[in-house]
py3Dmol code that shows the C-alpha trace and the ligand (Angstrom):
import py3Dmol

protein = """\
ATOM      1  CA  UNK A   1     -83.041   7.602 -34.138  1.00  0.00           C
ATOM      2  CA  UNK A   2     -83.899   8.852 -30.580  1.00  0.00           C
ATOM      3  CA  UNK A   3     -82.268  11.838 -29.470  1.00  0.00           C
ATOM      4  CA  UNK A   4     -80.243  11.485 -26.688  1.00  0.00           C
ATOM      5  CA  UNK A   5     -81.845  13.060 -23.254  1.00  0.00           C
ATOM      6  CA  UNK A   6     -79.983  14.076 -19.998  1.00  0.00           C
ATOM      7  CA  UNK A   7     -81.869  15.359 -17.397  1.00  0.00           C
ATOM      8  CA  UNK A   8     -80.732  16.415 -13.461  1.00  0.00           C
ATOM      9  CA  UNK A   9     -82.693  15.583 -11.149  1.00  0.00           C
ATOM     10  CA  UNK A  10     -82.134  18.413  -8.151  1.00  0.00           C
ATOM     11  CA  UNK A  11     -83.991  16.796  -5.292  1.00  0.00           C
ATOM     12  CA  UNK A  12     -84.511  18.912  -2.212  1.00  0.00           C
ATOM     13  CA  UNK A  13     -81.760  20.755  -2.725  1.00  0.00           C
ATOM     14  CA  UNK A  14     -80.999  24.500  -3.777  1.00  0.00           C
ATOM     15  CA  UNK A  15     -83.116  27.593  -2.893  1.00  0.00           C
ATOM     16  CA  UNK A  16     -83.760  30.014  -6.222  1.00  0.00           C
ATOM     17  CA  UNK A  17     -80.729  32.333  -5.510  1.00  0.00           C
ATOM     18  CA  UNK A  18     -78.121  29.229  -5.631  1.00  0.00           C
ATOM     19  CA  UNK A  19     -80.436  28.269  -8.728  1.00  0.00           C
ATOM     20  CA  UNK A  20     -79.114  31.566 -10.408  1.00  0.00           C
ATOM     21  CA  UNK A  21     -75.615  31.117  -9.417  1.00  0.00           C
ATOM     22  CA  UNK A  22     -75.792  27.279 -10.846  1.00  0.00           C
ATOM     23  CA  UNK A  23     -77.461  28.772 -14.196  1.00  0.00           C
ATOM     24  CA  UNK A  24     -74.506  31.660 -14.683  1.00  0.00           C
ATOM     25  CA  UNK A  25     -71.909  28.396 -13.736  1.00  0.00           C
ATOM     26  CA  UNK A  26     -73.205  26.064 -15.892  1.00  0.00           C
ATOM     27  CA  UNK A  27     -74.374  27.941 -19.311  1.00  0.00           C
ATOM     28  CA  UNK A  28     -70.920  29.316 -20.458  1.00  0.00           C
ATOM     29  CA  UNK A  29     -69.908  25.358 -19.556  1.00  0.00           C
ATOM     30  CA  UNK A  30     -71.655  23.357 -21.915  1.00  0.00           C
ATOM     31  CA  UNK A  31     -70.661  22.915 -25.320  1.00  0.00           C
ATOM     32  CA  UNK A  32     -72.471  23.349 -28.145  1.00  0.00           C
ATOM     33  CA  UNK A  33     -74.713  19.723 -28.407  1.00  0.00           C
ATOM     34  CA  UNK A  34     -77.697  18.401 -30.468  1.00  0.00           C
ATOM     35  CA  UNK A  35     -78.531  16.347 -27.025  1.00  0.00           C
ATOM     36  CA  UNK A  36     -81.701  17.309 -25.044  1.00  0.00           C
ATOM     37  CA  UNK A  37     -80.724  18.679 -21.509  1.00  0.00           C
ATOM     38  CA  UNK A  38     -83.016  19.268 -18.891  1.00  0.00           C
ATOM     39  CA  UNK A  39     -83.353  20.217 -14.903  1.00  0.00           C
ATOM     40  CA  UNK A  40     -86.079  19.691 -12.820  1.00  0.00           C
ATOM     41  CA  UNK A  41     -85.774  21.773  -9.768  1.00  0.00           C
ATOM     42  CA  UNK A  42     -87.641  22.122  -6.230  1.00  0.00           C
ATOM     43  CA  UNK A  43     -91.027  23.684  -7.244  1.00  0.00           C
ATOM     44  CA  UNK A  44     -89.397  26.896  -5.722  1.00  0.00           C
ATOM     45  CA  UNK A  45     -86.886  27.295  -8.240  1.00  0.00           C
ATOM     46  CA  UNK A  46     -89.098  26.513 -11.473  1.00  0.00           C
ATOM     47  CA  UNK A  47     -89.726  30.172 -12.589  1.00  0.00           C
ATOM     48  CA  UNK A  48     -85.967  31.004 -11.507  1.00  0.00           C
ATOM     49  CA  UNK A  49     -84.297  28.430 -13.583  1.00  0.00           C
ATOM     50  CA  UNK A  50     -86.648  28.642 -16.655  1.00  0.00           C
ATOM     51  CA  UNK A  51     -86.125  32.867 -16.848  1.00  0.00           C
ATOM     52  CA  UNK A  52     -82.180  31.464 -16.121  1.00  0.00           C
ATOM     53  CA  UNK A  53     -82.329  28.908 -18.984  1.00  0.00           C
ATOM     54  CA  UNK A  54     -84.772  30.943 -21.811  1.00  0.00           C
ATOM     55  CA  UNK A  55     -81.481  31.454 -23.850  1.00  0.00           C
ATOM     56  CA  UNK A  56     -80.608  28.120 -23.653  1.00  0.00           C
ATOM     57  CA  UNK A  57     -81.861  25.309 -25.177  1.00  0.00           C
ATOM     58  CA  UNK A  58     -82.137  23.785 -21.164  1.00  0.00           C
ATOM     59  CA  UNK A  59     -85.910  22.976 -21.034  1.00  0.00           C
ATOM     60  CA  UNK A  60     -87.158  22.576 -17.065  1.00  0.00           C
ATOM     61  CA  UNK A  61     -89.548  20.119 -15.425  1.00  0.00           C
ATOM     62  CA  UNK A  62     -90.965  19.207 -11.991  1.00  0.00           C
ATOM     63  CA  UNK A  63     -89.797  16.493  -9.560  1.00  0.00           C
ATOM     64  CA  UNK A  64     -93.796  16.109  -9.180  1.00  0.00           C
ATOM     65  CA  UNK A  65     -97.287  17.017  -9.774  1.00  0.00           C
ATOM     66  CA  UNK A  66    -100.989  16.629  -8.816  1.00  0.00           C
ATOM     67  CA  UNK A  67    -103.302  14.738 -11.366  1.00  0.00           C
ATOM     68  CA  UNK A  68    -106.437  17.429 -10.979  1.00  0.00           C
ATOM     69  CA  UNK A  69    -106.677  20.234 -12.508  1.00  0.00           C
ATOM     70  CA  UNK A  70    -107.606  22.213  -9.361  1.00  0.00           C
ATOM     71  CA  UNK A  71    -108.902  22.226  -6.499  1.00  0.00           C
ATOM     72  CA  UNK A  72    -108.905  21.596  -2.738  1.00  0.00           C
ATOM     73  CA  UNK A  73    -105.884  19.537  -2.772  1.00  0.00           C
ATOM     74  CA  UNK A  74    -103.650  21.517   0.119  1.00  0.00           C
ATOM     75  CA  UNK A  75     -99.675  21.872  -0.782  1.00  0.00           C
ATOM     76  CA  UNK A  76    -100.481  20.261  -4.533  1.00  0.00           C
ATOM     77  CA  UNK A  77     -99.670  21.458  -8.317  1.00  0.00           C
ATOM     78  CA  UNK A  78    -101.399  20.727 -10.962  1.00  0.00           C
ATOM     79  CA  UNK A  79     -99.935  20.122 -14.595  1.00  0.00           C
ATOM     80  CA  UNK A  80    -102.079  23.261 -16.187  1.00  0.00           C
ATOM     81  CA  UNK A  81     -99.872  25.381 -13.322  1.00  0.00           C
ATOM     82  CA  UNK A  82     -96.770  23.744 -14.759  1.00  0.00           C
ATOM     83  CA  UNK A  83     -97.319  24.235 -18.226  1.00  0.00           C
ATOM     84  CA  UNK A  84     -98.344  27.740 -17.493  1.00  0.00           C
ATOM     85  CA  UNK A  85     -94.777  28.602 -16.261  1.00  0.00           C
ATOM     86  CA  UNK A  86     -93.233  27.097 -19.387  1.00  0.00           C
ATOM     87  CA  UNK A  87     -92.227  23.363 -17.832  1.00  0.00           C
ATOM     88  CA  UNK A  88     -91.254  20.876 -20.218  1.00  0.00           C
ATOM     89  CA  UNK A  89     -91.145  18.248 -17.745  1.00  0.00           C
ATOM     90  CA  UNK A  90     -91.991  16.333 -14.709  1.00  0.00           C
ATOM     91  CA  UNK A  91     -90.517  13.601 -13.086  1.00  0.00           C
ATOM     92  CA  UNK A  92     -93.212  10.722 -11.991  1.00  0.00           C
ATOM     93  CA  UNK A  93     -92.435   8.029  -9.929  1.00  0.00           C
ATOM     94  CA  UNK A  94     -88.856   8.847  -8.457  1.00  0.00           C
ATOM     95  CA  UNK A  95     -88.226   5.479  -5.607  1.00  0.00           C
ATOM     96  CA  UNK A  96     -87.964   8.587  -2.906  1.00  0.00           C
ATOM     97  CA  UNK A  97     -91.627   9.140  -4.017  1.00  0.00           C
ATOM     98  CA  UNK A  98     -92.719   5.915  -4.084  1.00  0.00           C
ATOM     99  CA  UNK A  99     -90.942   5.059  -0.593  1.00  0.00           C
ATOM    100  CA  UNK A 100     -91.749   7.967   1.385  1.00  0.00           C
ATOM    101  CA  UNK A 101     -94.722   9.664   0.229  1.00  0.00           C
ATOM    102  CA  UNK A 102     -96.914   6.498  -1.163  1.00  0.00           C
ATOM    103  CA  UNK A 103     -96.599   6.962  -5.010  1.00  0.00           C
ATOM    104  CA  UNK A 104     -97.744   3.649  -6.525  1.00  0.00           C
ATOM    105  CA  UNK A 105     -98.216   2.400 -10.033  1.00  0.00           C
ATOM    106  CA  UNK A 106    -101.658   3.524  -9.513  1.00  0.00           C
ATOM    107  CA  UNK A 107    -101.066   7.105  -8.561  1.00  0.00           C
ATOM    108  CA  UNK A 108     -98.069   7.267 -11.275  1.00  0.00           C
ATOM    109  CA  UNK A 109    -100.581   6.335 -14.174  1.00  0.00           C
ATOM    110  CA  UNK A 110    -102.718   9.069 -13.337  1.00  0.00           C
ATOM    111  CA  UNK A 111    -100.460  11.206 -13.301  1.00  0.00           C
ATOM    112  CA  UNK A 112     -98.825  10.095 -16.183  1.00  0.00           C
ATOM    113  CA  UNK A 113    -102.086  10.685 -18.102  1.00  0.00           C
ATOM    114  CA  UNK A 114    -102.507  14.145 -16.875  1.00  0.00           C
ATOM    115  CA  UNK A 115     -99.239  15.486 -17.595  1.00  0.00           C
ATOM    116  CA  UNK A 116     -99.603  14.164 -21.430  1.00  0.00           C
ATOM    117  CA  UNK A 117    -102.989  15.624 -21.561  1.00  0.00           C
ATOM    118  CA  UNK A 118    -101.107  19.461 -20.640  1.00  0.00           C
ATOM    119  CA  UNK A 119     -98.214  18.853 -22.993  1.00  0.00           C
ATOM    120  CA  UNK A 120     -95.683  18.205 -20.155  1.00  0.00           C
ATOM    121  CA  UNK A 121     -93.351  15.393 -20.861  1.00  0.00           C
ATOM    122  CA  UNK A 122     -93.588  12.355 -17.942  1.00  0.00           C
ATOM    123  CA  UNK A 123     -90.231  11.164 -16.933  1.00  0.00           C
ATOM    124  CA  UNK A 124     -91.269   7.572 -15.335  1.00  0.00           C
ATOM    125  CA  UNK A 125     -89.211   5.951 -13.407  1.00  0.00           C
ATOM    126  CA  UNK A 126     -88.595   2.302 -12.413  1.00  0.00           C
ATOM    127  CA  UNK A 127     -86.194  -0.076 -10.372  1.00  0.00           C
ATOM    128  CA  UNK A 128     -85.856  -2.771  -8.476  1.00  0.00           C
ATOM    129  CA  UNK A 129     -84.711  -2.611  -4.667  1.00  0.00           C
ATOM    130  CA  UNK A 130     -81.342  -4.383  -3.570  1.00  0.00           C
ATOM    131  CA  UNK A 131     -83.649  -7.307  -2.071  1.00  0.00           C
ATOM    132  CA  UNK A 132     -85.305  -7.224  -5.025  1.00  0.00           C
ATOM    133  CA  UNK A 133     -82.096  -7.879  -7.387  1.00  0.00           C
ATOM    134  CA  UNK A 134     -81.229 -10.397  -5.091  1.00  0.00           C
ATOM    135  CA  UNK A 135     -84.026 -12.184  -5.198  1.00  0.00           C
ATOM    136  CA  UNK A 136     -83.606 -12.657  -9.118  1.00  0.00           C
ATOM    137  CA  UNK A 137     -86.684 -10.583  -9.602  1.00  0.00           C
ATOM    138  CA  UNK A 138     -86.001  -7.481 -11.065  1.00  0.00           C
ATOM    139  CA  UNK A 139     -87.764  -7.836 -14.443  1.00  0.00           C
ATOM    140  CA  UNK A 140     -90.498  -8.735 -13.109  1.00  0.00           C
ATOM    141  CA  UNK A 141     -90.963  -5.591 -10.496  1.00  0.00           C
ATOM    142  CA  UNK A 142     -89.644  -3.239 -13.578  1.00  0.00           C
ATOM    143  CA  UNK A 143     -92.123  -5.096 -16.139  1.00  0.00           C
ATOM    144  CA  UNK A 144     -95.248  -4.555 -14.049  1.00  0.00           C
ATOM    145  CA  UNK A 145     -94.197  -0.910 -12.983  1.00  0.00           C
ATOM    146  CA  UNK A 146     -93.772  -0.357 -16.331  1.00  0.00           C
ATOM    147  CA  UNK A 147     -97.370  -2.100 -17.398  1.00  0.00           C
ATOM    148  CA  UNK A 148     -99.383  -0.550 -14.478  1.00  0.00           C
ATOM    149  CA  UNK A 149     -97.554   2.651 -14.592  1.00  0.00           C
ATOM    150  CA  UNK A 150     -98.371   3.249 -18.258  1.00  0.00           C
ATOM    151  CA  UNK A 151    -101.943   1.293 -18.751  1.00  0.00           C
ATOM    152  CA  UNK A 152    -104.602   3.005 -20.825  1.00  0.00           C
ATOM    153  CA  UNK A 153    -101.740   4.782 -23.015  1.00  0.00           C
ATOM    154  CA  UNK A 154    -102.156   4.895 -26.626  1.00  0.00           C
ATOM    155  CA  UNK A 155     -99.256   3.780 -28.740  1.00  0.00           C
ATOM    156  CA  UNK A 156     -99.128   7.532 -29.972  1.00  0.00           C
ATOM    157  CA  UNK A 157     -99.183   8.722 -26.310  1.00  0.00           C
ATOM    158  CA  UNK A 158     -96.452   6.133 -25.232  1.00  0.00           C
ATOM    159  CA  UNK A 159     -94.495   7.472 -27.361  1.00  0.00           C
ATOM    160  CA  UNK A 160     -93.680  10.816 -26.012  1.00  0.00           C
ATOM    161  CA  UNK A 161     -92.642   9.519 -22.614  1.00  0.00           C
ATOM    162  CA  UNK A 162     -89.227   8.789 -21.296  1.00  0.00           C
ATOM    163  CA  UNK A 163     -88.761   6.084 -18.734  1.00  0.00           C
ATOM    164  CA  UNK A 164     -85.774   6.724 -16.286  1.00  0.00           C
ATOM    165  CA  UNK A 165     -84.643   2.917 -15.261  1.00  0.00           C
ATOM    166  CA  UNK A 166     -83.266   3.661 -11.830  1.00  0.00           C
ATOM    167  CA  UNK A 167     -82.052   0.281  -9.640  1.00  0.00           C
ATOM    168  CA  UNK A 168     -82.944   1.850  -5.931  1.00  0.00           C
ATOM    169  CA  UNK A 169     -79.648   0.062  -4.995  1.00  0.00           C
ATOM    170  CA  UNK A 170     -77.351   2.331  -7.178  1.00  0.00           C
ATOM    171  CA  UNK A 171     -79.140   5.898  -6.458  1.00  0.00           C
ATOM    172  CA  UNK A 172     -77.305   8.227  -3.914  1.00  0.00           C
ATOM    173  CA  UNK A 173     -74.865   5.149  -3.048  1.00  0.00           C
ATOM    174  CA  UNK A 174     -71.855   5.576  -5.471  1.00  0.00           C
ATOM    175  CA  UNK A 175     -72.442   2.100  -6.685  1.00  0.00           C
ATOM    176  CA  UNK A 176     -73.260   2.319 -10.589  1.00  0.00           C
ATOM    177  CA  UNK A 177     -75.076  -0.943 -12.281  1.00  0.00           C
ATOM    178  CA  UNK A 178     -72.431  -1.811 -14.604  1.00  0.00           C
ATOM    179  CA  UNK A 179     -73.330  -0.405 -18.615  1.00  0.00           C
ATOM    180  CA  UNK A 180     -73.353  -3.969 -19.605  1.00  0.00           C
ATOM    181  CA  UNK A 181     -75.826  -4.938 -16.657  1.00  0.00           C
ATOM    182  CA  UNK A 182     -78.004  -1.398 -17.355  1.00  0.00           C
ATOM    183  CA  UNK A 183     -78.166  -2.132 -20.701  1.00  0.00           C
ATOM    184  CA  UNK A 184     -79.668  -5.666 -20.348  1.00  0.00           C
ATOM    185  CA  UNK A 185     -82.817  -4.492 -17.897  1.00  0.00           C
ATOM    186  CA  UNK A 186     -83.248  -1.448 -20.363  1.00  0.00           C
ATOM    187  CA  UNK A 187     -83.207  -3.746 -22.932  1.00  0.00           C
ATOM    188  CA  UNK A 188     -85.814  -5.916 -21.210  1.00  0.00           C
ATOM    189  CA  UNK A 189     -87.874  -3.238 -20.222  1.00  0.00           C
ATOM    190  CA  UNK A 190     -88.018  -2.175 -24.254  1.00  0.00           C
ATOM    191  CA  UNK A 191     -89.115  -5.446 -25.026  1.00  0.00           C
ATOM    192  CA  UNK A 192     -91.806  -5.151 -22.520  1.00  0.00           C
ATOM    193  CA  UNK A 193     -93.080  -1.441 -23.869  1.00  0.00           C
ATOM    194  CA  UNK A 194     -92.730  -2.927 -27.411  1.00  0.00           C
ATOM    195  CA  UNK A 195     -95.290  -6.304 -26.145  1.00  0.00           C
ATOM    196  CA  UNK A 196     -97.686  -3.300 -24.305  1.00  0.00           C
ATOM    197  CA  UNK A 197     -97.626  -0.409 -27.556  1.00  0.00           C
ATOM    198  CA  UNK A 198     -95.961  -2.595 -30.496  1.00  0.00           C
ATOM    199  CA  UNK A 199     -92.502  -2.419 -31.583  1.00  0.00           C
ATOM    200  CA  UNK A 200     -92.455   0.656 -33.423  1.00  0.00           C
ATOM    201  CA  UNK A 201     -93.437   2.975 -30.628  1.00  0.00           C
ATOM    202  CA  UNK A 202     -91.121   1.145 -28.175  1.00  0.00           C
ATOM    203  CA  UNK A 203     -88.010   2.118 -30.459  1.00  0.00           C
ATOM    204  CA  UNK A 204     -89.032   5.537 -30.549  1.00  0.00           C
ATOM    205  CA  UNK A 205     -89.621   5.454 -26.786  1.00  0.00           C
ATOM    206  CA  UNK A 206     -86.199   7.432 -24.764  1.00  0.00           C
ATOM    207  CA  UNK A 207     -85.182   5.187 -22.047  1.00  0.00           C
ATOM    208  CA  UNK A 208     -82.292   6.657 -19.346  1.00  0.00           C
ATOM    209  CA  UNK A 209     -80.040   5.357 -16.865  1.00  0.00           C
ATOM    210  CA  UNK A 210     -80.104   6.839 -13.423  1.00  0.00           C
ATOM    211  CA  UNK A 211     -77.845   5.513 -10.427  1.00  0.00           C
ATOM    212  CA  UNK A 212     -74.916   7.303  -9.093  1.00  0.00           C
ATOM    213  CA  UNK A 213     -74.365   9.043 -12.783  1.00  0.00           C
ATOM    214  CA  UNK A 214     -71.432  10.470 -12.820  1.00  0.00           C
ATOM    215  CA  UNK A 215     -68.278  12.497 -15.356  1.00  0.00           C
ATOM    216  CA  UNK A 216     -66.385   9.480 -15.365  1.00  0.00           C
ATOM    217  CA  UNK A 217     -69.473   7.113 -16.230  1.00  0.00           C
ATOM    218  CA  UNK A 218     -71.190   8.727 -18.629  1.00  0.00           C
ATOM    219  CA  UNK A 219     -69.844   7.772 -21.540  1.00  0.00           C
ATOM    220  CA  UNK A 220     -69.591   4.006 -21.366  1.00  0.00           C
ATOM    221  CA  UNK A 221     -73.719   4.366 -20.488  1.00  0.00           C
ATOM    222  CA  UNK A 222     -73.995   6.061 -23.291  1.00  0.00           C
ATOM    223  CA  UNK A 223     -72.510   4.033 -25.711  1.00  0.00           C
ATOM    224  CA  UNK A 224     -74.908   1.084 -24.769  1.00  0.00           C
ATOM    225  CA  UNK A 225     -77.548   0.641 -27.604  1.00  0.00           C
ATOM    226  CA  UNK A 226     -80.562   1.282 -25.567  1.00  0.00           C
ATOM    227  CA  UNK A 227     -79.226   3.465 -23.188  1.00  0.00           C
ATOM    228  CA  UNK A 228     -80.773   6.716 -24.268  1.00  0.00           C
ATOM    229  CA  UNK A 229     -79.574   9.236 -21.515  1.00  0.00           C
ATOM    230  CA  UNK A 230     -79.143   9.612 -18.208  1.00  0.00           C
ATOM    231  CA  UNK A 231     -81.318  10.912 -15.066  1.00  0.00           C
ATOM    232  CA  UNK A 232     -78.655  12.411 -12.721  1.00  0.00           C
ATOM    233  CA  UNK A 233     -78.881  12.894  -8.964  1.00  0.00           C
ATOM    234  CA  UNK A 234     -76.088  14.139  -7.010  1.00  0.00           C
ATOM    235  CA  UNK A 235     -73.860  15.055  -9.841  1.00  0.00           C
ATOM    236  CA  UNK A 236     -76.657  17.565 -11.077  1.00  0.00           C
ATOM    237  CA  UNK A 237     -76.061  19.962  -8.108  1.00  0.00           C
ATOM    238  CA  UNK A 238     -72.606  21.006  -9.346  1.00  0.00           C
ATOM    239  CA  UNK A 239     -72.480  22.643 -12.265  1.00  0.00           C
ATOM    240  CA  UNK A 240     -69.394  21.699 -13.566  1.00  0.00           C
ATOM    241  CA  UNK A 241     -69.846  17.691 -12.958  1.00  0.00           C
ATOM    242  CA  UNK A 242     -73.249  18.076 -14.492  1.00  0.00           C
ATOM    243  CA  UNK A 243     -71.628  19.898 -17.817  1.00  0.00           C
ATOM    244  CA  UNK A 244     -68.927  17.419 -17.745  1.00  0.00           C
ATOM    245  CA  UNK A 245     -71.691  15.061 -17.960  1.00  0.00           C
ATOM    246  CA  UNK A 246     -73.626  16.833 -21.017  1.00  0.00           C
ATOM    247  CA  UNK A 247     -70.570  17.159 -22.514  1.00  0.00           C
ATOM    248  CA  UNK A 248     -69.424  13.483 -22.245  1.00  0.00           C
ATOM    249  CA  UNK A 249     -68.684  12.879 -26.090  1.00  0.00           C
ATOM    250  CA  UNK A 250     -66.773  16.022 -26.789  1.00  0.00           C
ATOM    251  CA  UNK A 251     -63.572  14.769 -25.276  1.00  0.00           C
TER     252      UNK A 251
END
"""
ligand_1 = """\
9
PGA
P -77.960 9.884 -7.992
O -79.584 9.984 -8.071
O -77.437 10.282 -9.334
O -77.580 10.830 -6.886
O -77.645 8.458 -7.670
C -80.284 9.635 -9.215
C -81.767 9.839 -9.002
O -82.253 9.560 -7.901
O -82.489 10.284 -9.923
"""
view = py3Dmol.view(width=600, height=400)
view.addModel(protein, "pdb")
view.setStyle({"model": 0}, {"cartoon": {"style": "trace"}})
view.addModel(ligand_1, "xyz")
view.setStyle({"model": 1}, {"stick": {}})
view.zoomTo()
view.show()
């Protein structure tokens, strides 16, 4: 069985005081729940919102990271830095990255490698643009993020990833990909990590949803068979949407 995983995704948003005001919000919200829940903050917050969440069982990871381990790589962080601090996780591959900063496959392999390497669980994402859906192609761009993204991985190491299946077209936008629709490219893109690492590790492997996640949409995501969880944008920033989201199958 794979544990279910929710995880907020903050963005550029939130300096570390509103971090501490979101932390005393949210705990005293969330119910208690044998799902995994995590936050990954600015860098700026990390050390805020891990002393925040320490009684919690709210485990914290990066938006980003660096693939070195040090060095002169000016306004980088490596994963040893992360780890040190007590991260849990890091985000890889987010469509903001890849379209405004010039993450590729390439650059989200490495850096899938040396997060795993320091502990620090990857959260990869993939998606296909709009144009891209349109076009009838989206499991092929998902299927060769997913194969580039991850080459080189053991079956053992593939297995302690999560992959965040984001379509670019639903994030920030309001529009949701309908469960039934998410489900089929998640279920796709298992088939595709079972042909790459063998079937076994793919079940094992956590696949979310992300795309205008929201209280009222949770639960029908989550009651698709291979949707595992959920990586949450806008609806993170407020702490009672996002508890209302952890929360989803308590009402
Ligand atoms: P959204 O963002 O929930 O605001 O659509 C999701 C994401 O980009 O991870």
């Amino acid at each position: 069985m794979r544990k279910p995983f929710i995880a907020g995704n903050w963005k550029m948003y939130k300096t570390p005081a509103e971090t501490k005001v979101f932390f005393k919000q949210l705990l005293p919200l969330i119910e208690k729940t044998d799902i995994e829940v995590g936050i990954c903050p600015p860098f700026i917050d990390l050390e805020t919102a891990i002393n925040m969440a320490k009684e919690s069982s709210i485990g914290i990871g990066a938006q980003d990271v660096y693939w070195e381990e040090e060095g002169a790589f000016t306004g980088e962080v490596s994963p040893s830095m992360l780890f040190s601090i007590g991260c849990r996780y890091c985000i890889v591959g987010h469509s903001e990255r890849r379209q405004y900063f010039g993450e590729t496959d390439e650059t989200v392999n490495k850096k899938v490698k040396a997060l795993l390497k320091h502990q620090i669980t990857p959260i990869v994402c993939v998606g296909e643009s709009l144009e891209q859906r349109e076009q009838g192609v989206t499991e092929k761009v998902c299927a060769t993020q997913i194969k580039q993204g991850l080459q080189g991985l053991t079956p053992q190491e593939a297995e302690k990833i999560v992959i965040a299946y984001e379509p670019i077209w639903a994030i920030g936008t309001g529009k949701t990909a309908s469960a039934e629709d998410a489900q089929e490219t998640i279920k796709y893109i298992r088939s595709v990590l079972a042909e790459c690492f063998g079937e076994s590790p793919a079940q094992k492997i956590r696949i979310q949803y992300g795309g205008s996640v929201k209280p009222g949409n949770i639960k029908e995501l989550m009651a698709q068979p291979d949707i595992d969880g959920a990586l949450v944008g806008g609806a993170s920033l407020k702490a009672e949407d996002f508890a209302a989201i952890i929360n989803y199958n308590k009402k």
